[in-house]
C-alpha positions in Angstrom: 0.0 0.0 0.0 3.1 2.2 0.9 4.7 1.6 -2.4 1.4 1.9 -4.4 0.8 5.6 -2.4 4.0 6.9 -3.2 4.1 5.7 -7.1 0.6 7.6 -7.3 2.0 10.8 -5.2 5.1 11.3 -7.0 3.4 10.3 -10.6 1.1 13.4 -9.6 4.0 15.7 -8.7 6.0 14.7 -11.3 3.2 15.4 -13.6 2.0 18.9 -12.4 5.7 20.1 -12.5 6.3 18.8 -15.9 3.1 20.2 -17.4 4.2 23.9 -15.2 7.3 23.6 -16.8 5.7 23.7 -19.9 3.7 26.9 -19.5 6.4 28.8 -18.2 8.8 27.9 -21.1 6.9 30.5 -22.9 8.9 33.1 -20.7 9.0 35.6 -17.8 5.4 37.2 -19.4 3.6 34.0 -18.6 4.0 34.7 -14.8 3.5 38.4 -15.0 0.0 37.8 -17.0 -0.5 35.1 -14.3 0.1 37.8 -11.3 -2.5 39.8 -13.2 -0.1 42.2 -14.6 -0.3 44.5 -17.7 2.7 45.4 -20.2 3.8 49.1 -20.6 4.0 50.0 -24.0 7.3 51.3 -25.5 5.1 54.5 -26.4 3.3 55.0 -23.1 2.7 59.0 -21.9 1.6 57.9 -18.2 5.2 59.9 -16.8 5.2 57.2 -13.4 5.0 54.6 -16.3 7.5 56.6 -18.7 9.7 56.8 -15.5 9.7 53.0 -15.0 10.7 52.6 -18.6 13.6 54.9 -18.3 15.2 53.6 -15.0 14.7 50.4 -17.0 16.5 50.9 -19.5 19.4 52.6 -17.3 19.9 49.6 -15.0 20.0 47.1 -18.3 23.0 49.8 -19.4 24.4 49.8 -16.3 24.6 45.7 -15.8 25.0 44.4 -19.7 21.7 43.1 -20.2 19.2 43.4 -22.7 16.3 45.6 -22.1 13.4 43.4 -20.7 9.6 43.8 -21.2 8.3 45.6 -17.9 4.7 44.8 -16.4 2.8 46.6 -13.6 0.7 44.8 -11.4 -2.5 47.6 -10.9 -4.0 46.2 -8.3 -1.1 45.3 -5.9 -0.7 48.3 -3.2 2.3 46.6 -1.7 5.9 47.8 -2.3 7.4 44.5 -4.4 8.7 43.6 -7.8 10.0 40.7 -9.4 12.1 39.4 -12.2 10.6 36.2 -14.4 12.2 34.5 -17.9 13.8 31.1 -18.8 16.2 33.3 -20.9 17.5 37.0 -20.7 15.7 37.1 -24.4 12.2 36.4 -22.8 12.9 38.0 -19.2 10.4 40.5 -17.7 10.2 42.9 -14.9 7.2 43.6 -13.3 6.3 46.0 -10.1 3.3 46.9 -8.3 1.3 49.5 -8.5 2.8 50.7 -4.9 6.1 50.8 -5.9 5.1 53.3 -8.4 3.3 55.4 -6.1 5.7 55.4 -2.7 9.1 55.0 -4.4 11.4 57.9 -5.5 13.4 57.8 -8.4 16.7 56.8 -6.6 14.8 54.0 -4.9 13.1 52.9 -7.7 16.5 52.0 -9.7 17.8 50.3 -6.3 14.9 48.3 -6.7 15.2 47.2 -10.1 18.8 47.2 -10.3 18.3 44.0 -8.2 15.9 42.5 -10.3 18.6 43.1 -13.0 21.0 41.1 -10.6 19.2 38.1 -10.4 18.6 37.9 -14.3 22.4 38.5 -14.9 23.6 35.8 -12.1 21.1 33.5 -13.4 18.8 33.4 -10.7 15.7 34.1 -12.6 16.2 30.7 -14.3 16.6 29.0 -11.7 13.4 30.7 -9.8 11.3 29.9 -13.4 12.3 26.0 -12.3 11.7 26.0 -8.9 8.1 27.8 -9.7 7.6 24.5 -11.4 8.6 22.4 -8.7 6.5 24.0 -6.6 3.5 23.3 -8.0 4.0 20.2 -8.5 4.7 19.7 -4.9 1.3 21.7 -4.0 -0.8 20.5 -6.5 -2.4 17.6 -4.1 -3.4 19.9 -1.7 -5.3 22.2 -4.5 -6.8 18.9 -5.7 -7.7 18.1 -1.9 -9.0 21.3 -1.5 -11.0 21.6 -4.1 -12.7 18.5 -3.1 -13.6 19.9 0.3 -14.9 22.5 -1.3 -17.5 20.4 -3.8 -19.1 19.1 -0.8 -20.9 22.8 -0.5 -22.8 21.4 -3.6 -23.8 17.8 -2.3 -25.5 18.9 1.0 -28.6 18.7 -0.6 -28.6 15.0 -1.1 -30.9 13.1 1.4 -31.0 9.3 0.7 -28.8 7.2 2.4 -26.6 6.1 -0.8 -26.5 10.2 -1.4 -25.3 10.5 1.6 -22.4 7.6 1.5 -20.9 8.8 -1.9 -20.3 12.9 -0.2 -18.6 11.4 3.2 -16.8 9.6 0.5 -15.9 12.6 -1.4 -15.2 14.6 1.7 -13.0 12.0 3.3 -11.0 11.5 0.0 -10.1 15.1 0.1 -9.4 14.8 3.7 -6.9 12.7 2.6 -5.4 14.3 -0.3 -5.5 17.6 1.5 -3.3 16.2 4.4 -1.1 14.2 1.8 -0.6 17.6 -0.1 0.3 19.7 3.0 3.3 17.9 3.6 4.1 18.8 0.3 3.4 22.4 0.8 5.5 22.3 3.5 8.6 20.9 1.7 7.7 23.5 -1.1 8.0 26.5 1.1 11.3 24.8 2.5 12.5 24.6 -0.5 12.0 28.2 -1.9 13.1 29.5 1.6 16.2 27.8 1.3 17.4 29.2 -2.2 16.2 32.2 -2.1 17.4 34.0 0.9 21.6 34.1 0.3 20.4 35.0 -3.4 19.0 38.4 -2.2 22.1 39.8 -0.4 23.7 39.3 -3.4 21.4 41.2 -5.4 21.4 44.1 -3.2 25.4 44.3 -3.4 24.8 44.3 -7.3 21.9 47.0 -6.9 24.4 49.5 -5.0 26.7 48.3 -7.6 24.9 48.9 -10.6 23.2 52.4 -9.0 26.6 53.5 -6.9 24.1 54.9 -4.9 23.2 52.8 -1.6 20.8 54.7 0.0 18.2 54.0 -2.9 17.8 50.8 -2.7 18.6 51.3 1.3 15.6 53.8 1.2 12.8 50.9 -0.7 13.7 48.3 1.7 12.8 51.1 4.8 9.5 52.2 3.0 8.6 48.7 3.0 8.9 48.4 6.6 7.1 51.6 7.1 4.5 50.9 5.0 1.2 49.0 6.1 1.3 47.1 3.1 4.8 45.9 3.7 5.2 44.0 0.4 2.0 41.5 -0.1 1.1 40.5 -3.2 -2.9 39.9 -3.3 -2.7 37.6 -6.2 -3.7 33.9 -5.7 -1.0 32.2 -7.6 1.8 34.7 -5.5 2.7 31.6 -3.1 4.0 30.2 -6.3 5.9 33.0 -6.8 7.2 34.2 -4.0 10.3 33.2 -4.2 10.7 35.7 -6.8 9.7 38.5 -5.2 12.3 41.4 -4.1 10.5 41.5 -0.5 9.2 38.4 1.3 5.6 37.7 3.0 5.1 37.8 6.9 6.0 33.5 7.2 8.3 32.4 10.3 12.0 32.6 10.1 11.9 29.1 9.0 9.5 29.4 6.0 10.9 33.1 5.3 12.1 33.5 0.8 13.8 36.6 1.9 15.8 38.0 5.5 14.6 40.0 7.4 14.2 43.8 6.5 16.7 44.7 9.2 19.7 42.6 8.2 19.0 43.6 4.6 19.4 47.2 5.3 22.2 46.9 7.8 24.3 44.9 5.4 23.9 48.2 3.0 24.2 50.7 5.6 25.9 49.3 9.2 25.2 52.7 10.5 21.6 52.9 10.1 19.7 53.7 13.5 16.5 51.4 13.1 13.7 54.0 11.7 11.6 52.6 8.7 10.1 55.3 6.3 6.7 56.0 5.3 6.6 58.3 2.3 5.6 59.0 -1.1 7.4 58.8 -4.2 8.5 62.5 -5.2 6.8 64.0 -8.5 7.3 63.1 -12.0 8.0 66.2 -14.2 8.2 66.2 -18.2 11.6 67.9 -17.7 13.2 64.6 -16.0 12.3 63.4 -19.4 14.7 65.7 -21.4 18.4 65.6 -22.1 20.6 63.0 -19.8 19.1 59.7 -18.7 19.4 60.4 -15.2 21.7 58.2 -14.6 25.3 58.8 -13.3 28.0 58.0 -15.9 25.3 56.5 -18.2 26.2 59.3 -21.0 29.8 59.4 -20.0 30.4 55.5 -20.6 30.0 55.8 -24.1 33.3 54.3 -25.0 32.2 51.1 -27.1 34.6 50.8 -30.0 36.8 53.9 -29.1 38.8 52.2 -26.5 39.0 52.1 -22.9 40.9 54.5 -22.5 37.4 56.3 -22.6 35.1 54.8 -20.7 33.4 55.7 -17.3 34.7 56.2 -14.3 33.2 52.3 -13.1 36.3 51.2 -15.3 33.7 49.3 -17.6 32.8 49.1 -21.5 29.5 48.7 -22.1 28.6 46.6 -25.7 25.0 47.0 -24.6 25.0 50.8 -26.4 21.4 51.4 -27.3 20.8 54.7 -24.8 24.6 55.8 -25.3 23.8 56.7 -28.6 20.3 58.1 -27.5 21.5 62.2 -28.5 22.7 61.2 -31.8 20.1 59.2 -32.8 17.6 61.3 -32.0 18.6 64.1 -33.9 18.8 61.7 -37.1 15.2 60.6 -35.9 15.4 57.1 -36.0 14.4 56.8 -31.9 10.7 56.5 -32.4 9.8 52.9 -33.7 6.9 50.4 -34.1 6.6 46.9 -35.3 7.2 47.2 -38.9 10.0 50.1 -38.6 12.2 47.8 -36.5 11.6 45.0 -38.8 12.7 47.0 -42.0 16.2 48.2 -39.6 17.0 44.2 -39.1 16.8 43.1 -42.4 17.8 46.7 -44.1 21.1 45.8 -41.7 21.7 42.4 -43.7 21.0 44.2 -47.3 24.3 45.3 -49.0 25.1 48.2 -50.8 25.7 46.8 -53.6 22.8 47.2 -56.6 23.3 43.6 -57.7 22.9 42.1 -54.2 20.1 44.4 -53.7 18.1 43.2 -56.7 18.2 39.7 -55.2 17.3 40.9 -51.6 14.0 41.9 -53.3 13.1 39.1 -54.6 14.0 37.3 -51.2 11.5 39.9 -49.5 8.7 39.5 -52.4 9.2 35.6 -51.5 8.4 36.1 -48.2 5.3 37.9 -48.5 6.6 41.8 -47.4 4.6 44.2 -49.4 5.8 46.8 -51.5 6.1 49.4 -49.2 8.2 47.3 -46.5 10.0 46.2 -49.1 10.8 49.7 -49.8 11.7 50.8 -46.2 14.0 47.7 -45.9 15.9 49.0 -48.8 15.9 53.0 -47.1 17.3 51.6 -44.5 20.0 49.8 -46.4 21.6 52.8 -47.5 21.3 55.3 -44.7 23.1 52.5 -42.4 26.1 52.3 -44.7 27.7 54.8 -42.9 27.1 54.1 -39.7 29.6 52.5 -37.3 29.5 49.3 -35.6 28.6 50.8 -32.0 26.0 53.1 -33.8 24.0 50.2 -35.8 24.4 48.2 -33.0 22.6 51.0 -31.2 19.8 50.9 -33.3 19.6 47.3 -33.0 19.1 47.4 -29.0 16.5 49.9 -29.5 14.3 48.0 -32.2 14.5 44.4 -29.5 11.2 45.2 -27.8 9.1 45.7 -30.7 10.4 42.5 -32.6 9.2 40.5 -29.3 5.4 42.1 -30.3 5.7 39.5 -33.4 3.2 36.4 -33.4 5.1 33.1 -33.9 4.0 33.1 -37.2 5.1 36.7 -38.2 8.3 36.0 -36.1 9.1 32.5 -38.2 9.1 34.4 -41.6 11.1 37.0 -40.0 13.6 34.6 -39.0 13.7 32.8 -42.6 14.1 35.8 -44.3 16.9 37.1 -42.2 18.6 33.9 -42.7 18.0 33.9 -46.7 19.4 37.2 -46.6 22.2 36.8 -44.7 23.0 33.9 -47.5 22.4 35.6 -50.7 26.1 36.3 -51.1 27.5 32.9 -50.4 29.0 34.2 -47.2 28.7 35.3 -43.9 30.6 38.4 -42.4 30.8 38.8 -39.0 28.6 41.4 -38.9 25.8 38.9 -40.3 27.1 36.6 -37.8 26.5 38.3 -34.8 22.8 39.9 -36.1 22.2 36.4 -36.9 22.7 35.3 -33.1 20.9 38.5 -32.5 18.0 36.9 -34.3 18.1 34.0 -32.8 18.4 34.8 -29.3 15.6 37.6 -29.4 13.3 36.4 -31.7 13.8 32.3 -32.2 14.4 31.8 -28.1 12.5 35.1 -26.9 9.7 34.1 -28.9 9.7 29.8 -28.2 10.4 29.2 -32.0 13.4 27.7 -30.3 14.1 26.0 -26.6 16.2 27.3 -24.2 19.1 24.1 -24.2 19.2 22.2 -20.8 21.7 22.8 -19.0 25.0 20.0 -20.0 28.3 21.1 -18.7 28.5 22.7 -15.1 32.8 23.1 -15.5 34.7 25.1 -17.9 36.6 22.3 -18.7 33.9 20.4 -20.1 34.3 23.0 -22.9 38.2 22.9 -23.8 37.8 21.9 -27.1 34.9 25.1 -27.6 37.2 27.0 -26.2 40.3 26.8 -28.0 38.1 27.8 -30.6 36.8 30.8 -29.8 39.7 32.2 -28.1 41.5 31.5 -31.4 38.7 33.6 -33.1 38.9 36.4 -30.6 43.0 36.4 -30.6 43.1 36.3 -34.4 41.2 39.3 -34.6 43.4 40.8 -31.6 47.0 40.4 -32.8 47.3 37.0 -32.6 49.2 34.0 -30.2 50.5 36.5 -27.8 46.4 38.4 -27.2 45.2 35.0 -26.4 48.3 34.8 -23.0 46.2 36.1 -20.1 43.0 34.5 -21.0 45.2 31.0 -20.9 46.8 31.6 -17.6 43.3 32.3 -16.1 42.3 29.8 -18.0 44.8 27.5 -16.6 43.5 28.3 -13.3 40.4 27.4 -13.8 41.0 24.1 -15.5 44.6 23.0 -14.9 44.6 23.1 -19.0 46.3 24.7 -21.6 45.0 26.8 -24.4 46.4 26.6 -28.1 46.4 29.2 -30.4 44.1 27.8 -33.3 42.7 29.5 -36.4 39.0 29.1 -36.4 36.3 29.7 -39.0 32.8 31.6 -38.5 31.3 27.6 -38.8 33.3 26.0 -36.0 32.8 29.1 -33.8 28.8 28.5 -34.7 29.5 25.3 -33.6 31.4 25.6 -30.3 28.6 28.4 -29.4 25.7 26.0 -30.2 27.5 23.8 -27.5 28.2 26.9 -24.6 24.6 27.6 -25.0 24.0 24.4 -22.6 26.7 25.8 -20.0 25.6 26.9 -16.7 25.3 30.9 -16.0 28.9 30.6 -14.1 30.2 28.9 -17.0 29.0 31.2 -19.3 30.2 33.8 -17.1 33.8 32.4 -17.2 33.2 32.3 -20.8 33.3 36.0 -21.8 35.1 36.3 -19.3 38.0 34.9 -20.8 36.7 36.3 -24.6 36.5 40.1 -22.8 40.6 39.6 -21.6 41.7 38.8 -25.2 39.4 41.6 -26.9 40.8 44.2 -24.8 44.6 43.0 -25.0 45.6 46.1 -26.3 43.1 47.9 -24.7 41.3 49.0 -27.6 37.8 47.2 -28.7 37.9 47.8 -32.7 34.2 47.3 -34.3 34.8 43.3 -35.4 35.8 42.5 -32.1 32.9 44.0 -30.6 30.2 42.9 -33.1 32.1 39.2 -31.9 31.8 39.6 -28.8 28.3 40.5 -28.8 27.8 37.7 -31.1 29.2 35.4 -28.7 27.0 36.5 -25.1 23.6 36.7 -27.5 24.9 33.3 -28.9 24.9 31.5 -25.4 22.4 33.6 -23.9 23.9 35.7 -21.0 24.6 39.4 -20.2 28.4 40.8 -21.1 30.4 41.2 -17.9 32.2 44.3 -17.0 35.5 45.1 -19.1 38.1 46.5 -17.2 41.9 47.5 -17.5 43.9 45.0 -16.2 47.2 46.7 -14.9 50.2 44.8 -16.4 
């Protein structure tokens, strides 16, 4: 009976967590619409929700990842936010209604600064898997439950046979209920005991990311102070709250997040125990105009002009889509939709030349575009001759959200034609290569044309064979043997193996990505890592070795660290 018990418990729980698994591989936007949020449009002229965008957009600068989709939960008062996606390409933020209305500005980027952290250290993956876990550990006692509940509808039975089949039903669920809270129990043990070392990380990163402390210092206080604290209404939050950047009232045992107090005093040591109650100051058009608002976000522009330039963080940014903001706008290419960052993509992968572009025509009549896409793909294809690497790259980050508006269907021909295009010549430069992983990552994976891989090789070693590869891409491109030196030492480290020098074509470098891709996000990590210390050997990123090193994090899916000088 024991065995027989257990085989139909952990059949059920194996069950509910595969088929959760299977919703959430559609992304982060799956949970938000689940939490009852609502996307912000790219074109929104609400200024709190205008203001959310913007600090959005400054954090994803500020840590190397791409600009996510960002939700609001209306009818959540409490102070919270979270961070949701299988993939940086299909990530979301989303943040309650509250943390709109009682947040400043400077505690509004603490806040999502660390969701930012938790998509670029991985977390957010590994919170999309435990959310399916969960469920399948509490499904029993919602199947329980819900049996309880039918007997509300039986009462009315009065024969004795009537009567037999609801003590039935209601002992059943008896049953099943008590079977299922043991599982609930295990489940909130189990998101209690990832979650909470998780978090102190992600506030370091937030003060990081912001160097400002007493923002995200200040959110953590106003939740404290508030009488909403940080609850989340929403029925399916349990599964959730793991996610969460503030935790629900359970014990110390039970508790997703520490307490308020040690998260603020690990920020600021000095703080004298007073929590805040207060309002978030007022949005005015004017914080709209000019700068971004963040510190050093104009002043890192640096990408592909060496680092001799860059910020005072010591970091180059590849990620250069508001850098470019002021120079783009005044060629007013900053306002987009749907169609007009389609026609920049595939006007990007059109070539000057007349020839070529009589046969990227036909590719785009063979795909269905109509005659006056057709012609804005081509406009595009000469105005963007000029432009640099860092500057069409800029335009690229700035069109991502509004490909991810695609259906799968529109998104599929996209993909096809992009790829049909990026062939018509015979070759592929690296340019094409890395807008082709662009592609792929943002539209394929963002979009589920394409699964994220599972997860194969958990050591850096696993990998030596990948590696040798690209590092002889990146050192070819870099001056050769001698760029490749301090990426082998740490390399060495790492593994207790050596690196080679090896010549290495755009195929086996397609090849040896398609393999990092199943990496862990410390692996991956390690990874460009090791590709950033031989692009900036000379401490100058030229335009190929950016557009490859882009390539090579949208490739494997994971945010480019900081670059810094190393001194000699």
């Amino acid at each position: 009976m024991f065995l027989g018990i257990g085989a139909v418990v952990g059949g059920v729980i194996m069950t509910g967590s595969w088929v959760k698994l299977a919703q959430l591989s559609g992304g982060g936007k799956v949970v938000a619409q689940s939490l009852g949020g609502r996307a912000v449009e790219p074109t929104t002229t609400d200024l709190q929700e205008r203001r959310l965008l913007n600090v959005v957009e400054e954090m994803a600068i500020s840590s190397g990842v791409p600009v996510p989709e960002v939700w609001i939960m209306d009818e959540e008062q409490g102070i919270n936010a979270f961070a949701a996606g299988s993939d940086p390409s299909n990530a979301v933020i989303g943040v309650t209604r509250g943390t709109l209305d009682r947040l400043t500005r400077s505690e509004l980027q603490g806040v999502i600064a660390h969701e930012f952290s938790h998509i670029l250290n991985g977390d957010m993956k590994l919170n999309m898997r435990l959310m399916g876990w969960i469920f399948g550990l509490v499904m029993l006692s919602m199947l329980g439950r819900i049996m309880l509940e039918s007997f509300r509808f039986m009462r009315g039975s009065r024969d004795s046979k009537g009567n037999g089949v609801v003590i039935a039903i209601v002992l059943a669920g008896l049953a099943v209920w008590l079977v299922g809270s043991v599982g609930v129990l295990f489940a909130r043990m189990l998101q209690a005991a990832i979650s909470r070392q998780r978090e102190y990380l992600a506030d370091a990163s937030a003060v990081q990311f912001t160097r400002d402390p007493s923002g995200i210092a200040g959110a953590l206080k106003k939740i404290g102070g508030f009488s909403e604290h940080g609850n989340i209404s929403s029925p399916k939050a349990m599964e959730a709250r793991h996610m969460f950047f503030a935790g629900s009232g359970f014990s110390m045992m039970m508790a997703t997040h520490p307490p308020l107090e040690k998260r603020i005093r690990a920020i600021e040591p000095n703080w004298n125990g007073t929590m805040l109650e207060g309002k978030a100051d007022p949005v005015h058009l004017s914080e709209f105009s000019g700068s971004m608002g963040f510190a050093g976000s104009l002043e890192q522009l640096g990408a592909a002009q060496g680092l001799d330039n860059i910020g005072e963080s010591g970091r180059l940014n590849t990620n250069v889509g508001a850098f470019l903001r002021e120079e783009l706008r005044q060629d007013k290419v900053t306002s987009f939709s749907k169609k007009e960052a389609k026609s920049l993509l595939l006007g990007l992968l059109v070539a000057a030349d007349a020839d070529e572009k009589k046969l990227a025509r036909r590719i785009l009549i063979d795909h269905s575009f109509d005659a006056g896409e057709i012609e804005a793909v081509m406009s595009w294809s000469g105005e963007l001759v000029s432009y640099t690497s860092a500057k069409k790259l800029a335009l690229v980050d700035l069109s991502l959200s509004w490909l991810r508006k695609m259906s799968r269907s529109e998104a599929a021909e996209f993909v096809k034609a992009s790829q049909d295009l990026i062939e018509v010549d015979g070759e592929v430069n690296l340019f094409e290569f890395m807008l082709q992983k662009v592609i792929e990552r943002h539209v394929s994976v963002g979009l589920g044309l394409k699964p994220v891989p599972a997860m194969k090789y958990r050591n850096l070693s696993q990998l030596h064979k990948e590696m040798n590869v690209l590092l002889g891409a990146f050192g070819s491109l870099a001056g050769g043997e001698e760029a490749i030196a301090q990426a082998a030492s740490e390399y060495h480290e790492h593994t207790g193996r050596d690196l080679r020098f090896v010549q290495s074509s755009m195929e086996d470098v397609s090849k040896a990505l398609e393999e990092m891709d199943a990496s862990t996000p410390l692996v991956k990590q390690q990874i460009l890592r090791l590709c950033g210390l031989v692009a900036t050997y000379d401490n100058v990123i030229e335009n190929r070795e950016l557009e490859l090193l882009r390539a090579t994090a949208e490739a494997i899916g994971a945010p480019i660290p900081p670059l810094v000088k190393k001194s000699m």
